[in-house]
C-alpha positions in Angstrom: 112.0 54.9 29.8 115.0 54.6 33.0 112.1 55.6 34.8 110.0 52.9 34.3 111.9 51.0 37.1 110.9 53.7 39.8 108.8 52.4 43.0 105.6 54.0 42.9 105.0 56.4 46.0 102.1 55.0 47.9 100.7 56.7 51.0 102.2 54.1 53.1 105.6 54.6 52.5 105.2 58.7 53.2 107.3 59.4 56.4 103.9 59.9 59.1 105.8 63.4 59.9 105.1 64.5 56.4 100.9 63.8 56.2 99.9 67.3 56.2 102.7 68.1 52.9 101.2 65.0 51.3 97.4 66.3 51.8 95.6 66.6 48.3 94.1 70.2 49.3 96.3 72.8 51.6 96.2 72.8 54.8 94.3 76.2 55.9 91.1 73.9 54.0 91.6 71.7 57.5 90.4 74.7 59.3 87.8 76.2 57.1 86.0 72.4 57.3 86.4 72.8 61.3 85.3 76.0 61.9 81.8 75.7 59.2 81.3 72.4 61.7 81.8 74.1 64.7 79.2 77.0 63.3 76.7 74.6 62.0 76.5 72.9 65.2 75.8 75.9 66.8 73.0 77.0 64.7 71.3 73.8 65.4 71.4 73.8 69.0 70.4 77.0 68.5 67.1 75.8 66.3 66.7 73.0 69.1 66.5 75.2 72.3 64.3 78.2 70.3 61.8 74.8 69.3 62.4 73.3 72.5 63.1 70.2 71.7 66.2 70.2 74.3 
C-alpha cells in the first residue's frame, strides 16, 4: 500500500533519449516493418510498369 502514492509513468515524462527502450515491441520489429514496406512497394511498381499503367 506505500506504493499507492507513486506517480504513474506516462509517456510524457520518459526522457526523449530513452523512446526506443520504452517501445512496446523490440526494436529489430522497426526494421522488419521497413524492409516488408520497402519490398511491397517494389512489387507494385513492379505490377504497374508490367500492366503499364506508369
Amino acid at each position: 500500500m506505500a506504493d499507492d502514492n507513486k506517480p504513474v509513468d506516462t509517456p510524457g515524462d520518459a526522457n526523449p533519449d530513452d523512446w526506443q527502450k520504452t517501445l512496446p515491441f523490440p526494436k529489430r520489429w522497426i526494421a522488419y516493418v521497413a524492409i516488408k514496406l520497402i519490398v511491397l512497394a517494389v512489387v507494385i511498381a513492379f505490377f504497374l510498369k508490367w500492366y503499364r499503367l506508369v
